[in-house]
TORLUM-502769 format. One record per atom (N, C-alpha, C, CB): residue number from 1; x, y, z; residue in three letters. Coordinates in steps of 0.02 Angstrom, whole numbers. Each point is the difference from the previous one (the first is absolute). Glycine has a CB too. Example, Ala and Ser with C-alpha at 12.3 -4.5 7.8 and 13.67 -1.06 7.14 Angstrom:
// TORLUM-502769
nuro / c1 / c2 / c3 / zalo
1 / 660 / -284 / 390 / ALA;
1 / -45 / 59 / 0 / ALA;
1 / 45 / 60 / 0 / ALA;
1 / -95 / -59 / 62 / ALA;
2 / 77 / 112 / -98 / SER;
2 / 42 / 59 / 3 / SER;
2 / -39 / 55 / 37 / SER;
2 / 59 / -32 / -108 / SER;
// end
This chain:
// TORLUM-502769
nuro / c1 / c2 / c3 / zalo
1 / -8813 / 1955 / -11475 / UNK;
1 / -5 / -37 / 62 / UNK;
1 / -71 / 8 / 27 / UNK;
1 / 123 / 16 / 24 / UNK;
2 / -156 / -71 / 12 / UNK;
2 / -51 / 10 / 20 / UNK;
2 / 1 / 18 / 66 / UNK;
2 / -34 / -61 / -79 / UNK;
3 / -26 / 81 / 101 / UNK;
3 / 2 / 48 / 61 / UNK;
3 / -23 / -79 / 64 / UNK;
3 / -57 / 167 / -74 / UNK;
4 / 86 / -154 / 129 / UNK;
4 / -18 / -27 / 42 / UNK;
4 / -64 / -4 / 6 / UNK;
4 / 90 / 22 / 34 / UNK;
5 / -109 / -77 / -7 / UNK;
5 / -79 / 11 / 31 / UNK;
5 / -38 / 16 / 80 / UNK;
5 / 10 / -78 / -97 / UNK;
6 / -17 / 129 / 114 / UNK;
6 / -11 / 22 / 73 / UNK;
6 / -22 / -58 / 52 / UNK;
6 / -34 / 114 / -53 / UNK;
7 / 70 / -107 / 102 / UNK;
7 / -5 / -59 / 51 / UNK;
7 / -48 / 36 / 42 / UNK;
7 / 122 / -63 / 0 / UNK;
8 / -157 / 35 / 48 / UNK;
8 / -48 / 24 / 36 / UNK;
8 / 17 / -39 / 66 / UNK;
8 / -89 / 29 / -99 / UNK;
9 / 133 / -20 / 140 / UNK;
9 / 30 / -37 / 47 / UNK;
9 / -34 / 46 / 83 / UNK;
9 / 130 / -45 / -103 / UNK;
10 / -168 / 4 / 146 / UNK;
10 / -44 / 22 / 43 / UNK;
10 / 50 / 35 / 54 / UNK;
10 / -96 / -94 / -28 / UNK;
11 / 53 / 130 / 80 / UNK;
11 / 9 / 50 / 24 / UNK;
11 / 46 / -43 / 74 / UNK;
11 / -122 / 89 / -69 / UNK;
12 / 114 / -143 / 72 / UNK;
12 / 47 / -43 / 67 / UNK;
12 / 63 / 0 / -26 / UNK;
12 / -84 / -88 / 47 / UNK;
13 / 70 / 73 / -125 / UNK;
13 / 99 / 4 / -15 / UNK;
13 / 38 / 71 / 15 / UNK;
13 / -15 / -83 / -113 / UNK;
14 / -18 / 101 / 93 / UNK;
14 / 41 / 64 / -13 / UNK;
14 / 10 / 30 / 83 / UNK;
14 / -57 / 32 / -143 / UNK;
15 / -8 / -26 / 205 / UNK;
15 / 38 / 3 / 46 / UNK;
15 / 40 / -24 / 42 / UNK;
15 / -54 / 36 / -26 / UNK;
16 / 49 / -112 / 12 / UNK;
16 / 76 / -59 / 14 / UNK;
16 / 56 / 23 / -54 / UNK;
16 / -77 / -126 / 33 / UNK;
17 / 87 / 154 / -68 / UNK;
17 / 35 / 29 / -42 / UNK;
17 / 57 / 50 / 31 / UNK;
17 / -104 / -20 / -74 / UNK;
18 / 51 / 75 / 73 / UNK;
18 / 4 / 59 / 57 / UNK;
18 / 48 / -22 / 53 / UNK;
18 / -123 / 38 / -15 / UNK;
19 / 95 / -73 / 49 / UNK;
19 / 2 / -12 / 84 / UNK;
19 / 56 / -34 / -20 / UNK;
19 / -120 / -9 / 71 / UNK;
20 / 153 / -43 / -122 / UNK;
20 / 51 / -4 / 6 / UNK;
20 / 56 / 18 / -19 / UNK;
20 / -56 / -45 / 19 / UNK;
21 / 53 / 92 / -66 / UNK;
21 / 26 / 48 / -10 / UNK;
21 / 27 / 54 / 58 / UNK;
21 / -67 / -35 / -96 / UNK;
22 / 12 / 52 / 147 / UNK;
22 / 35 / 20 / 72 / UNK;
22 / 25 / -24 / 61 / UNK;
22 / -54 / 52 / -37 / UNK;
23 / 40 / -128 / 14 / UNK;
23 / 40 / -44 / 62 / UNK;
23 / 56 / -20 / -9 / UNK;
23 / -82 / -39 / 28 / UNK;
24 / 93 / 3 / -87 / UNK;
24 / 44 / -37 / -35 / UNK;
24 / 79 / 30 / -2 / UNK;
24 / -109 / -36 / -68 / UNK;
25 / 106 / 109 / 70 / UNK;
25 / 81 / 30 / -24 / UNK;
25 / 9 / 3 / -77 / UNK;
25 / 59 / -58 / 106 / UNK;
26 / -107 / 11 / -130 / UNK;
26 / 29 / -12 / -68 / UNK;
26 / -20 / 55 / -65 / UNK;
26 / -4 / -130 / 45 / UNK;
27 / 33 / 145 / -78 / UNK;
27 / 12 / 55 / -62 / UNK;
27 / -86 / 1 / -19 / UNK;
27 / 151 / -34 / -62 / UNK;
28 / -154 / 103 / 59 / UNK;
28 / -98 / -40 / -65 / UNK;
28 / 30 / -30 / -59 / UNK;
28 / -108 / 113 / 6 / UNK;
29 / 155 / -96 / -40 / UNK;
29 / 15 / -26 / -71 / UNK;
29 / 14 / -89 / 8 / UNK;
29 / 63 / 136 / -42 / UNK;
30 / -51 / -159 / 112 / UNK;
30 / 0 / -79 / 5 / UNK;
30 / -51 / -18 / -5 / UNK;
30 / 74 / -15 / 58 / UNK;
31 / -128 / 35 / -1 / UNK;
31 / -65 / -20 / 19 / UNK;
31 / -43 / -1 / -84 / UNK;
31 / 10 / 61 / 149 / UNK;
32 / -10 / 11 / -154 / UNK;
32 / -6 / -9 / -76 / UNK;
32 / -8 / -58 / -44 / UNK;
32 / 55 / 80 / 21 / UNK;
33 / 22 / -102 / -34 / UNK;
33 / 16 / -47 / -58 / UNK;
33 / -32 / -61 / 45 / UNK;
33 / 124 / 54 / -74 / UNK;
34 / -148 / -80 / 139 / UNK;
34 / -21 / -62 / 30 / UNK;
34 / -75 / 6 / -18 / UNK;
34 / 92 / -13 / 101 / UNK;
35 / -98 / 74 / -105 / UNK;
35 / -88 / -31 / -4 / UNK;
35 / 13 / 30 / -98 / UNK;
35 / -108 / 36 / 175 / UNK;
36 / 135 / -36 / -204 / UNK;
36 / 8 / 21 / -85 / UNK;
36 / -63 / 51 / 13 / UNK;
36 / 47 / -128 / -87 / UNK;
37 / -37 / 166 / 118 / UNK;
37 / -28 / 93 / -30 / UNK;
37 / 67 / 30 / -13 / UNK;
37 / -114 / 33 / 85 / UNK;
38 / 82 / 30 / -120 / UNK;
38 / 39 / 64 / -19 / UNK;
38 / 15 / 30 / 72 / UNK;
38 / -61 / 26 / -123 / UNK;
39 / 118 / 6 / 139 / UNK;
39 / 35 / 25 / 68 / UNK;
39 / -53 / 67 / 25 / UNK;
39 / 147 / -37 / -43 / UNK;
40 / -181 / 55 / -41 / UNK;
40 / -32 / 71 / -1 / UNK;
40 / -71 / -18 / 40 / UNK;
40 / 59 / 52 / -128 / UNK;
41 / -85 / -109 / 113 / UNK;
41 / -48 / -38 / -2 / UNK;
41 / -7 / 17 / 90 / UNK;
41 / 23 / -99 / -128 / UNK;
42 / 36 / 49 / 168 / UNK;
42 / 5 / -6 / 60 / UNK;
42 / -11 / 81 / 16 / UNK;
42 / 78 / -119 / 5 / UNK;
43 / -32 / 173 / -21 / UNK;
43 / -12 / 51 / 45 / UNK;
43 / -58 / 24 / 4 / UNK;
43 / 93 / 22 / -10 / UNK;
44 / -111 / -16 / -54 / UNK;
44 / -89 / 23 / 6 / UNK;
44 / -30 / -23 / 54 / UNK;
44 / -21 / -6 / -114 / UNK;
45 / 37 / -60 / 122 / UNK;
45 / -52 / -45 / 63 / UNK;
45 / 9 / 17 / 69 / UNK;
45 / 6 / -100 / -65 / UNK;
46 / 49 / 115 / 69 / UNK;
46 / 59 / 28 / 53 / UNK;
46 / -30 / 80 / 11 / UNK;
46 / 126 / -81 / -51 / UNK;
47 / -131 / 104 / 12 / UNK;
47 / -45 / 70 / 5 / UNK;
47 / -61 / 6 / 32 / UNK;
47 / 43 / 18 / -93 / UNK;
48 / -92 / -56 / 57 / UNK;
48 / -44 / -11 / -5 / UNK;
48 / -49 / -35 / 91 / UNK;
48 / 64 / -1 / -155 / UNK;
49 / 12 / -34 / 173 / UNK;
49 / -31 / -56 / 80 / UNK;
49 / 48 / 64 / 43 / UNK;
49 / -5 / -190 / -28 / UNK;
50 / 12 / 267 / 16 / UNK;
50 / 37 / 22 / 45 / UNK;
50 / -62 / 37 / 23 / UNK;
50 / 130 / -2 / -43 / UNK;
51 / -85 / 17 / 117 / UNK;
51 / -66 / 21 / 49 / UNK;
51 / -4 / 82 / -23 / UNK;
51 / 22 / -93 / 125 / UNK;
52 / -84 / 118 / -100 / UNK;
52 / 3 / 68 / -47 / UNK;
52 / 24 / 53 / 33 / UNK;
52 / -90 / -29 / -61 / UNK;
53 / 128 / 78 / 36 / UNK;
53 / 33 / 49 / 28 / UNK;
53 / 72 / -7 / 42 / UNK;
53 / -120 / 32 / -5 / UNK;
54 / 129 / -105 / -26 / UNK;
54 / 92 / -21 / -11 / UNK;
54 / 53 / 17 / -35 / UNK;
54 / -41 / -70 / 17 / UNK;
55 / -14 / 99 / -62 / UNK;
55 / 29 / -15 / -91 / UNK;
55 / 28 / -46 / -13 / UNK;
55 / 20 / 87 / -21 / UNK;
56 / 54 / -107 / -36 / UNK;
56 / -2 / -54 / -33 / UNK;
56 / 38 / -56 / 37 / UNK;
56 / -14 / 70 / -100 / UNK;
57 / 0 / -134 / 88 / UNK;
57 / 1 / -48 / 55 / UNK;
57 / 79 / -17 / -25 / UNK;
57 / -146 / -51 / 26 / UNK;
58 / 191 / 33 / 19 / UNK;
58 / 80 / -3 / -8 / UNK;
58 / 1 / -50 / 74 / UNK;
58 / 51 / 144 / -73 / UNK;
59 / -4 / -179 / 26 / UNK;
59 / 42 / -40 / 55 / UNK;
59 / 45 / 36 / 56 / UNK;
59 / 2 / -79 / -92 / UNK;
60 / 24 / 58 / 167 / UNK;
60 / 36 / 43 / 35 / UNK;
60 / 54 / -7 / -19 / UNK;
60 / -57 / 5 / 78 / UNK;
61 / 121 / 45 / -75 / UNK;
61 / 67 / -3 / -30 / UNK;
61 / 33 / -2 / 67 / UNK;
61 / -10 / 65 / -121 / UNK;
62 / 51 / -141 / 128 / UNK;
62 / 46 / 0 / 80 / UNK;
62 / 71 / -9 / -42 / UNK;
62 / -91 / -76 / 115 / UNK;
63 / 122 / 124 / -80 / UNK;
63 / 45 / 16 / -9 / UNK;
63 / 51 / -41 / 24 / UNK;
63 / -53 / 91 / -12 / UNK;
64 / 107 / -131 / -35 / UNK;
64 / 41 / -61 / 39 / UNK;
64 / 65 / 3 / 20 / UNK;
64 / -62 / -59 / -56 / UNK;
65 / 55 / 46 / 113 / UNK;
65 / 62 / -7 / 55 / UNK;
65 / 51 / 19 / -22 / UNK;
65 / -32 / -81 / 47 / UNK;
66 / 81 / 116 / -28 / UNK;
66 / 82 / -4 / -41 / UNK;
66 / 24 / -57 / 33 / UNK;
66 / 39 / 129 / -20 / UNK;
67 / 11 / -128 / 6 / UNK;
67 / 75 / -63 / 13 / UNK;
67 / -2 / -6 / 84 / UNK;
67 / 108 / 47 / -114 / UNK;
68 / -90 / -95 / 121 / UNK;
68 / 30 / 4 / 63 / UNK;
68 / 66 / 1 / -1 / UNK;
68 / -84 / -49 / 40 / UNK;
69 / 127 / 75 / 13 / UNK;
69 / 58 / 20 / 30 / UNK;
69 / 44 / -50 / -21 / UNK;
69 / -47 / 59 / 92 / UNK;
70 / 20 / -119 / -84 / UNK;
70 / 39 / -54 / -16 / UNK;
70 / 5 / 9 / -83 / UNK;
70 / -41 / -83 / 111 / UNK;
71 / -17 / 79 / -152 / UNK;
71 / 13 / 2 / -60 / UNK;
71 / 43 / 31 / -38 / UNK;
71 / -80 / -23 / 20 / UNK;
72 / 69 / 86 / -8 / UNK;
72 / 36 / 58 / -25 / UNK;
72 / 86 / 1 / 16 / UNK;
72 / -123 / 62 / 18 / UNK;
73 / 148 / -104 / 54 / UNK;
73 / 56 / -14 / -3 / UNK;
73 / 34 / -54 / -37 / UNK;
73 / -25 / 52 / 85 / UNK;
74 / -30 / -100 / -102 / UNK;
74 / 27 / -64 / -41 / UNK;
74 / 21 / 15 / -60 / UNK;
74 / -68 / -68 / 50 / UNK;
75 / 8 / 132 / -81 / UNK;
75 / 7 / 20 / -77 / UNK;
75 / 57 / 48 / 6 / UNK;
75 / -128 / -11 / -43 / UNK;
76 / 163 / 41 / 99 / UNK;
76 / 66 / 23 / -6 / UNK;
76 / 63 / -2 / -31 / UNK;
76 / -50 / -4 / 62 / UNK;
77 / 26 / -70 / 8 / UNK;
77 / 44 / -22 / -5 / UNK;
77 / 34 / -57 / -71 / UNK;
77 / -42 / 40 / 127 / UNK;
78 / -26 / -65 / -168 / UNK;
78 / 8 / -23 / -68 / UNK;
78 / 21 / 70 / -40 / UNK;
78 / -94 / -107 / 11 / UNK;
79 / 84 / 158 / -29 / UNK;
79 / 11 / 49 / -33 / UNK;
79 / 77 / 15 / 12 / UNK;
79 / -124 / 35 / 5 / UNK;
80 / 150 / -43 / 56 / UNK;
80 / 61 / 16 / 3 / UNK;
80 / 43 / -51 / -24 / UNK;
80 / -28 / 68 / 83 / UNK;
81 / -3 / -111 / -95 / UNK;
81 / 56 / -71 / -28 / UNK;
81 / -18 / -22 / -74 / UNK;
81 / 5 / -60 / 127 / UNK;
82 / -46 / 97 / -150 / UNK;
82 / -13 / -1 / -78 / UNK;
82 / 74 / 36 / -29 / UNK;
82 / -154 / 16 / 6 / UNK;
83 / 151 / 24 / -5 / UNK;
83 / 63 / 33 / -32 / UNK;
83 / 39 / -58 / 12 / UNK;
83 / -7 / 132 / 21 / UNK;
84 / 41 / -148 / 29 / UNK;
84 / 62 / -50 / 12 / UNK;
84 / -18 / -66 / -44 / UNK;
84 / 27 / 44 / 134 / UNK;
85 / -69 / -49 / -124 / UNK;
85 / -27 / -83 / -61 / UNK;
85 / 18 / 13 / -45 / UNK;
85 / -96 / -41 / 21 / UNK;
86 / 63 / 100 / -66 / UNK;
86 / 8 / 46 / -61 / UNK;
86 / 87 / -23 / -10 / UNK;
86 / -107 / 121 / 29 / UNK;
87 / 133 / -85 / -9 / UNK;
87 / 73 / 20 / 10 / UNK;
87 / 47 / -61 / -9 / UNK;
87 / -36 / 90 / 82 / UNK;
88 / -4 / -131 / -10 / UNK;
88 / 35 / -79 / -10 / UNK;
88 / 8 / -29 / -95 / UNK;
88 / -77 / -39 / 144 / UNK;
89 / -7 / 44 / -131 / UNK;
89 / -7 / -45 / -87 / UNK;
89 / 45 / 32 / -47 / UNK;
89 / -130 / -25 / 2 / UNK;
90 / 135 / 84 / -8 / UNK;
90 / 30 / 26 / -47 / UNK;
90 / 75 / -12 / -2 / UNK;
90 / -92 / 74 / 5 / UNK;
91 / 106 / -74 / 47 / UNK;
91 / 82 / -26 / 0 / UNK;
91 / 7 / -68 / -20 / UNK;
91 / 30 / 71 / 94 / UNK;
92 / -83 / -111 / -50 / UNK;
92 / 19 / -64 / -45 / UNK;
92 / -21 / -18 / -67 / UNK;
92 / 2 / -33 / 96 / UNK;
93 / -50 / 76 / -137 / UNK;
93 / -5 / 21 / -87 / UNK;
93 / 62 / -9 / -18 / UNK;
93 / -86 / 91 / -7 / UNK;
94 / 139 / -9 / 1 / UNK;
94 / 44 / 2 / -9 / UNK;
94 / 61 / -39 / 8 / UNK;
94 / -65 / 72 / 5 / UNK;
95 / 71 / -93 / 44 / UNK;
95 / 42 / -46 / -1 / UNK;
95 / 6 / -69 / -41 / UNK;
95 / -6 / 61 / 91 / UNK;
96 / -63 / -78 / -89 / UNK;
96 / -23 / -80 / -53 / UNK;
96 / 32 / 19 / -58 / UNK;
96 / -128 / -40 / 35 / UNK;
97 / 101 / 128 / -51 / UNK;
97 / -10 / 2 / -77 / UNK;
97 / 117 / 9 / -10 / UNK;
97 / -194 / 93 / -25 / UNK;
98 / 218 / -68 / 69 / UNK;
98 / 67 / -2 / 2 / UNK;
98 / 24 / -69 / -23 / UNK;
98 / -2 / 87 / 88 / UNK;
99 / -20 / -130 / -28 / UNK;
99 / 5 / -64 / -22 / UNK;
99 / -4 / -33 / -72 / UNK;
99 / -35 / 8 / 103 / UNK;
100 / -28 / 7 / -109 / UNK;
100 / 3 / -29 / -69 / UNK;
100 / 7 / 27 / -54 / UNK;
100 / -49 / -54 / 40 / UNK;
101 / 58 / 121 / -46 / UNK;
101 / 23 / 45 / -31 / UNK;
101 / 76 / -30 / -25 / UNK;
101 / -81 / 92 / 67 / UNK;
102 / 132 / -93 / -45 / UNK;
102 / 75 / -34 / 1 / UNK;
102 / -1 / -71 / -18 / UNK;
102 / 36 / 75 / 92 / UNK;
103 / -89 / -114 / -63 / UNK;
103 / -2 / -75 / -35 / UNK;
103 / -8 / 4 / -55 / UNK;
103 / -39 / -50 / 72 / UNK;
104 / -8 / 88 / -105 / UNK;
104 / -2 / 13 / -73 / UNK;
104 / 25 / 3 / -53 / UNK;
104 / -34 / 25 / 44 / UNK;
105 / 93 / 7 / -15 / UNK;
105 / 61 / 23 / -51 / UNK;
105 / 73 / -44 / -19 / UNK;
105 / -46 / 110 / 51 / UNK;
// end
């Protein structure tokens, strides 16, 4: 296989790169594959535009909301009526297969 040939892509991309990489929310491994660099590629750059004595440049991690009150009662209340569906279907299985079980013969 032949080896890639080194891109030399200027110093505005990469800190619009960067910068959106910290605005955006979005993964580096997306941003990444949009501009077709290596993910490794991006962090270097990401390193590299961090202010000094930060150390390594990271996205913030927000931590997301639980359920609301309402939710958590809806999913209850579905959980408690799964079994009974379950239960339902199965009786009416058995019974078909009764049914036609005896037509058979």
């Amino acid at each position: 296989m032949g080896r890639r040939k080194r891109r030399h892509l200027p110093e505005s991309l990469k800190r619009e790169a960067v910068e959106r990489v910290r605005t955006s929310g979005l993964p580096i491994c997306r941003v990444a594959e949009e501009l077709d660099v290596h993910e490794t590629v991006l962090r270097r750059w990401m390193a590299r535009c961090a202010e000094p004595g930060t150390g390594p440049a990271r996205r913030s991690v927000t931590q997301a909301q639980g359920p609301s009150p309402a939710d958590l009662a809806a999913e209850s209340a579905r959980l408690k009526r799964d079994p009974q569906r379950a239960q339902m279907e199965r009786d009416i299985l058995e019974n078909a297969a009764l049914i036609f079980g005896t037509a058979s013969r």
